[in-house]
C-alpha positions in Angstrom: 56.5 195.3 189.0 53.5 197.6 190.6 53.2 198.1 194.2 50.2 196.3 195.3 47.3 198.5 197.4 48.5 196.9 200.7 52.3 196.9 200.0 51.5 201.2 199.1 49.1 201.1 202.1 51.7 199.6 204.6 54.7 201.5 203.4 53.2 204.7 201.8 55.3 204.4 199.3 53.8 205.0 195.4 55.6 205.0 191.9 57.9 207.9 191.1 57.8 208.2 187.2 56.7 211.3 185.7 53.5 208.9 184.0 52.5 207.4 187.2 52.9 211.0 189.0 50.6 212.4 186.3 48.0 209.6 186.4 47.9 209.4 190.4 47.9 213.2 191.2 44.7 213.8 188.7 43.0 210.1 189.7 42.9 211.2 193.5 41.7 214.5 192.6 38.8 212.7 190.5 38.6 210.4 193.6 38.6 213.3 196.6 35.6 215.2 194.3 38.2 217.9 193.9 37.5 217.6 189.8 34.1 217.0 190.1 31.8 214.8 188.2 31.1 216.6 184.5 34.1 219.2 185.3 36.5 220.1 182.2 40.4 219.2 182.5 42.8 222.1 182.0 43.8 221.9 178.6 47.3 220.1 177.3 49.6 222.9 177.7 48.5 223.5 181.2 48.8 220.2 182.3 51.9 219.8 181.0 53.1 222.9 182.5 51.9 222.1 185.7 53.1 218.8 185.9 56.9 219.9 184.5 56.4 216.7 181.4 56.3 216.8 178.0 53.1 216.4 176.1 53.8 213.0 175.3 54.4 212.0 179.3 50.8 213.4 179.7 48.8 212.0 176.9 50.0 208.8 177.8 48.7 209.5 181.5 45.2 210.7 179.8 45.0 207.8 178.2 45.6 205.8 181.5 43.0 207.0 183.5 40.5 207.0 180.4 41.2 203.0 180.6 39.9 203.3 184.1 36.7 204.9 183.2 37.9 207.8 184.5 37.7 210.4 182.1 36.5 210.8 178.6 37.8 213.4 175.6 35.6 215.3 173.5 36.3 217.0 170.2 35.7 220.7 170.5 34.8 220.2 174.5 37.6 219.2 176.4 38.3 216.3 178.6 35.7 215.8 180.9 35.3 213.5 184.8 32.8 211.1 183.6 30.1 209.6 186.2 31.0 207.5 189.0 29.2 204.4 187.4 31.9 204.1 184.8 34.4 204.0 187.1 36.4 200.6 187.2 36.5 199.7 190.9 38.1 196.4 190.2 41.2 199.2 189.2 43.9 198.5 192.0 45.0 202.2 191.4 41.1 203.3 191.8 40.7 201.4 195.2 43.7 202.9 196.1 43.0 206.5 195.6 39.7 205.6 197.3 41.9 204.6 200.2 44.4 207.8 199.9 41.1 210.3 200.5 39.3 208.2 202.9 36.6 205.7 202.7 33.1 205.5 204.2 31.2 202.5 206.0 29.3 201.9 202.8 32.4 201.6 200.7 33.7 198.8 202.5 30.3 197.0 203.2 30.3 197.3 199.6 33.5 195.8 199.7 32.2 192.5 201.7 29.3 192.1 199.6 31.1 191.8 196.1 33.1 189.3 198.6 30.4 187.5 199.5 29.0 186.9 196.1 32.5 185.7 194.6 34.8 184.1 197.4 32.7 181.6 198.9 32.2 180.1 195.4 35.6 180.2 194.9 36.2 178.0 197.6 33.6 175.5 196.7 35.1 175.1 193.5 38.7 174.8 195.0 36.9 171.8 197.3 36.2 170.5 194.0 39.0 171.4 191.7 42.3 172.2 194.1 45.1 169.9 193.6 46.5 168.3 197.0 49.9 170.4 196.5 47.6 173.5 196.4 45.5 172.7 199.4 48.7 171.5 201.3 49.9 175.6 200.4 46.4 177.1 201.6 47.1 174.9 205.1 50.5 176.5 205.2 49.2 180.1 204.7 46.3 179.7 207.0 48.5 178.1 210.1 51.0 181.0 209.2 48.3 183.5 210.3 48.5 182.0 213.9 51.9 183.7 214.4 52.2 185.3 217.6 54.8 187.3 216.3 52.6 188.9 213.7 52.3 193.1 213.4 48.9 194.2 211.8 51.3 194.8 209.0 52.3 191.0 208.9 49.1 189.6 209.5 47.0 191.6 206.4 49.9 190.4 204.1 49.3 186.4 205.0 45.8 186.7 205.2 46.1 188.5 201.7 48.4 185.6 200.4 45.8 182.9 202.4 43.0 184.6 199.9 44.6 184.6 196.8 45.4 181.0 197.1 41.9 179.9 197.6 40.9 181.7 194.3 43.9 180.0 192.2 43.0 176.9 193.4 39.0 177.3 192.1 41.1 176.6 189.0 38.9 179.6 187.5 41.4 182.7 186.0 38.3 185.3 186.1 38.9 185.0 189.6 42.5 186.6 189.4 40.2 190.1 188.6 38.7 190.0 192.4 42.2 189.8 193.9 42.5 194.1 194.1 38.8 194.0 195.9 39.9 191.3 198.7 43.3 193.1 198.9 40.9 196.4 199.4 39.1 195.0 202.0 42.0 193.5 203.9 43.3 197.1 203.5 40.3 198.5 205.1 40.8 195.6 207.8 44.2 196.8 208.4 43.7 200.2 208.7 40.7 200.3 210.7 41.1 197.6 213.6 43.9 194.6 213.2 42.9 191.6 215.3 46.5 191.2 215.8 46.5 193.6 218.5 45.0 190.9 220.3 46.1 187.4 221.2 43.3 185.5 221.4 41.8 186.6 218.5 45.2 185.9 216.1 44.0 182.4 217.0 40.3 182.6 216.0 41.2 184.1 212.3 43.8 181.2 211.9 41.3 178.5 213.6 38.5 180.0 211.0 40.9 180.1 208.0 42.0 176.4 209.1 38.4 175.0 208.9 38.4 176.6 205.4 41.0 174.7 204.3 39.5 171.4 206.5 36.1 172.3 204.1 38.3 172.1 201.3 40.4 168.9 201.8 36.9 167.0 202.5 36.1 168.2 198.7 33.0 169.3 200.9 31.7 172.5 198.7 29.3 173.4 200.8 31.4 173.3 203.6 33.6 175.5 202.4 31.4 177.7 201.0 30.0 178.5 204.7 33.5 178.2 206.0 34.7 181.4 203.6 31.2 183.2 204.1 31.6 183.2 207.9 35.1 184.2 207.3 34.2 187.7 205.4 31.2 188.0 207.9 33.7 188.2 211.1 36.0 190.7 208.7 32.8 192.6 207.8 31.3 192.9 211.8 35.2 193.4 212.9 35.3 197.2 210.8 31.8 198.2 211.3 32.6 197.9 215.1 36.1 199.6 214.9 33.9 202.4 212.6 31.1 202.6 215.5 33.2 202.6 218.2 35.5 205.8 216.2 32.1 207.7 215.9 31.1 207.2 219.2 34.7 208.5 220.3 34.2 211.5 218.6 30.7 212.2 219.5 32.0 211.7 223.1 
């Protein structure tokens, strides 16, 4: 099974095949801007000699990040980096190569928007739709992130599993495509300021994930529509301040 973005995140571990080397070396590079926009590939036999795999290992890998928008081969031209806007960002392996090179303020603002526009109806339509064995697991998940015992590590991976609940229980499988963008932006959580370094504020994510779930058993949509949006507003102000307060270091 793949790593997920936070498992690679957390444990900086990645895939070792020769395909997954291929497709991850030239998908950062696309990423970082070090094969720009418009730029040719080396051609096949360079590739493969670069890489030490057979031709077969790297059309395979072309044909991977192609998939992803990534690139696009033209007869008599070459293989060329296509623009940015055809990019899949709902790619897991995309968010994570956006996370490998470093991402800006307006990546993950972007982040909490596409949030905003999909999880809060999510959890109106779990009010409405989510079985009470499914809302009994979400109360589960969400008292779990009170743990005193939790390492930012620990934390991202419940609130992560809280998440993804909410989304199966909207009864709604399009959802299941958002799940790499929350993961994303729990990553950018995680890596940029953790309330679990503090005490007090453990409690106030599991007390706001709570009254999700409290929104939810009501069957009160509008409830829990507010009760997710404030949840990904508090996320969102959380990593502009740990980003202000970095720049502000460094301008010091």
């Amino acid at each position: 099974m793949r790593k997920g973005l936070l498992e690679t995140v957390i444990t900086g571990a990645g895939t070792r095949t020769s395909h997954a080397q291929v497709v991850n070396e030239l998908g950062r590079s696309i990423i970082a801007g070090e094969i720009p926009v418009g730029a040719t590939l080396p051609g096949d036999a360079e590739l493969a000699a670069r890489f030490k795999v057979s031709r077969t290992v790297l059309r395979e890998a072309m044909k991977t990040l192609a998939a992803k928008g990534l690139i696009v081969p033209r007869a008599r031209i070459g293989t060329r980096v296509t623009p940015r806007q055809q990019w899949n960002l709902f790619d897991s392996d995309i968010l994570t190569w956006h996370f490998t090179v470093g991402v800006t303020e307006e990546f993950l603002l972007h982040l909490s928007e596409i949030r905003l526009a999909f999880e809060p109806h999510a959890a109106a339509l779990s009010a409405r739709f989510a079985s009470d064995a499914e809302i009994s697991q979400m109360m589960r998940l969400a008292v779990a992130m009170g743990d005193p015992a939790h390492s930012a590590e620990t934390l991202a991976v419940a609130d992560l599993k809280f998440h993804l609940a909410v989304l199966e229980g909207s009864g709604n499988p399009f959802f299941h495509t958002i799940g790499s963008l929350i993961e994303a932006a729990l990553v950018g959580v995680f890596k940029l300021s953790s309330p679990a370094a503090d005490r007090g504020k453990i409690d106030d994510v599991a007390a706001t994930h709570i009254r999700i779930v409290e929104e939810i058993r009501r069957r009160d949509e509008d409830g829990a529509r507010r009760a997710m949006e404030n949840v990904i507003r508090v996320g969102r102000d959380r990593v502009v301040g740990a980003i202000e307060a970095r720049k502000t270091a460094v301008d010091g």
